[in-house]
N, C-alpha and C positions, 0 to 999 in steps of 0.2 A: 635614492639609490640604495638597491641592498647591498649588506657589506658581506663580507664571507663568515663572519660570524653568525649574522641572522640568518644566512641563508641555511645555514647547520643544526639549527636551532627549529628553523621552520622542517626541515627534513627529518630532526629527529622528534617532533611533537607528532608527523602524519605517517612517518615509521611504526611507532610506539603504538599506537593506536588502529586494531586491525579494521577493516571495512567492514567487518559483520560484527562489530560491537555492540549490539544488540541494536539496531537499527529495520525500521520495514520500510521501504522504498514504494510507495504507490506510483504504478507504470500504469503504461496506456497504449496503443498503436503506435508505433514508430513513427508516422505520419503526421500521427494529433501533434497541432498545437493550440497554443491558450494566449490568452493577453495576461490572466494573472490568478494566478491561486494563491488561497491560504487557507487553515486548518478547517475556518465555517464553509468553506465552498467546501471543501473535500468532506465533510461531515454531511453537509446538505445532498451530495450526491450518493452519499453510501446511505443515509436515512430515507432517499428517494424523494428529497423535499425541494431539490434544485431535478430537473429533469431534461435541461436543454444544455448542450456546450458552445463554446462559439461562436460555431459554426452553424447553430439552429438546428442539430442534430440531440438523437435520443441518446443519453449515456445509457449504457450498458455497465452497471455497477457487478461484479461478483467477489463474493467470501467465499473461505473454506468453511470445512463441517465450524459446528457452534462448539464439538470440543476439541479441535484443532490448538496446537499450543499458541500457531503465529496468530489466529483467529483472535484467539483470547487477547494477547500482546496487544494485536492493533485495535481490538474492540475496548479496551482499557486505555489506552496510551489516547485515542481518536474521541471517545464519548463518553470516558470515565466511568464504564457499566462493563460488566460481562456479558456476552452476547446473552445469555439466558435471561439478563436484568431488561433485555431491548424483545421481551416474549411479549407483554403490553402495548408495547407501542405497535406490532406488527401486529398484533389483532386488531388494533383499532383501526391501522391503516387497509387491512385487508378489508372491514367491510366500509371504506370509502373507496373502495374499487384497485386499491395500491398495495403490490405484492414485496414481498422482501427480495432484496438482489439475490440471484442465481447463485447456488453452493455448489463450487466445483469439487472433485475430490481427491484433488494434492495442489501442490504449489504446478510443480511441472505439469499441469491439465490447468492451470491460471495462466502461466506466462503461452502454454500454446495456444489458447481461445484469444486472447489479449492480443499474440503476435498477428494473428489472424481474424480480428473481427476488426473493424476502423472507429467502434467508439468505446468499447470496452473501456473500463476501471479495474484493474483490481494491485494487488499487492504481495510484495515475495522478500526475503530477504535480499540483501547488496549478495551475497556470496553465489546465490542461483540466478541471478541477472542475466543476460542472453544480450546479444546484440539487434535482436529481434524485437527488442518493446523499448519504451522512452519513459523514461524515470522525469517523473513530474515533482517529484515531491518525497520530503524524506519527513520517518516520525519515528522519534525517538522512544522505544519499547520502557515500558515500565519493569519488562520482567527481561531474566537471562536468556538470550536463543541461542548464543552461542556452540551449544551441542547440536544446532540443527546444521550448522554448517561444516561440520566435522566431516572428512571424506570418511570414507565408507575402506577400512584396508582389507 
């Protein structure tokens, strides 16, 4: 049973701590579900190396531009490279017939293709979330975003 101390205790640890703490939330279709993820299935689908979900569907993986800051984040924080360091491995894959996931161009052109295609991938901070996409998975950023989620006065 909680007491009212812990329960104070638990409220000011997830107070203290805002949502956009440098965090990137890989969403998906509102619709998708999964049996189980973890960081190699999400790595394998953004490297194009896993290519079915499921459901025996095609995922649809997309990144921002390669010099995008949250790009960078989740390309450091997911496969410990800068997206520039991942320039080899998509020539190679390109000529075994395997293209690199789609570059959209902002986060808001990711959550609306996402909310709107049924196998999409891709990734946005917690602060721009929508009720429109399904947060699968969270990755803790190597670098600061926090100025991305700053409102705009």
């Amino acid at each position: 049973m909680i007491t009212l101390r812990s329960a104070l205790l638990l409220s000011a640890c997830f107070c203290s701590t805002p949502l956009y703490a440098d965090d990137i939330f890989v969403i998906t279709h509102q619709q998708s579900s999964f049996a189980k993820l973890t960081p190699k299935l999400i790595e394998n689908i953004f490297l194009k190396k896993t290519f079915l979900n499921d459901a025996g569907n095609t995922w649809i993986p997309l990144n921002l531009d390669p010099n995008h800051p949250i790009r960078i984040a989740f390309s450091l924080a997911l496969f410990k490279k800068k997206p520039e360091d991942l320039e080899a491995y998509w020539n190679e894959q390109y000529f075994q017939g395997i293209t690199p996931p789609y570059v959209v161009a902002s986060e808001d052109a990711m959550l609306r293709f996402v909310s709107t295609t049924q196998n999409a991938i891709g990734y946005a901070l917690p602060c721009h979330i929508t009720d429109q996409v399904h947060v699968i998975f969270k990755v803790n950023s190597p670098l600061s975003l926090k100025q991305f989620c700053q409102k705009n006065l």
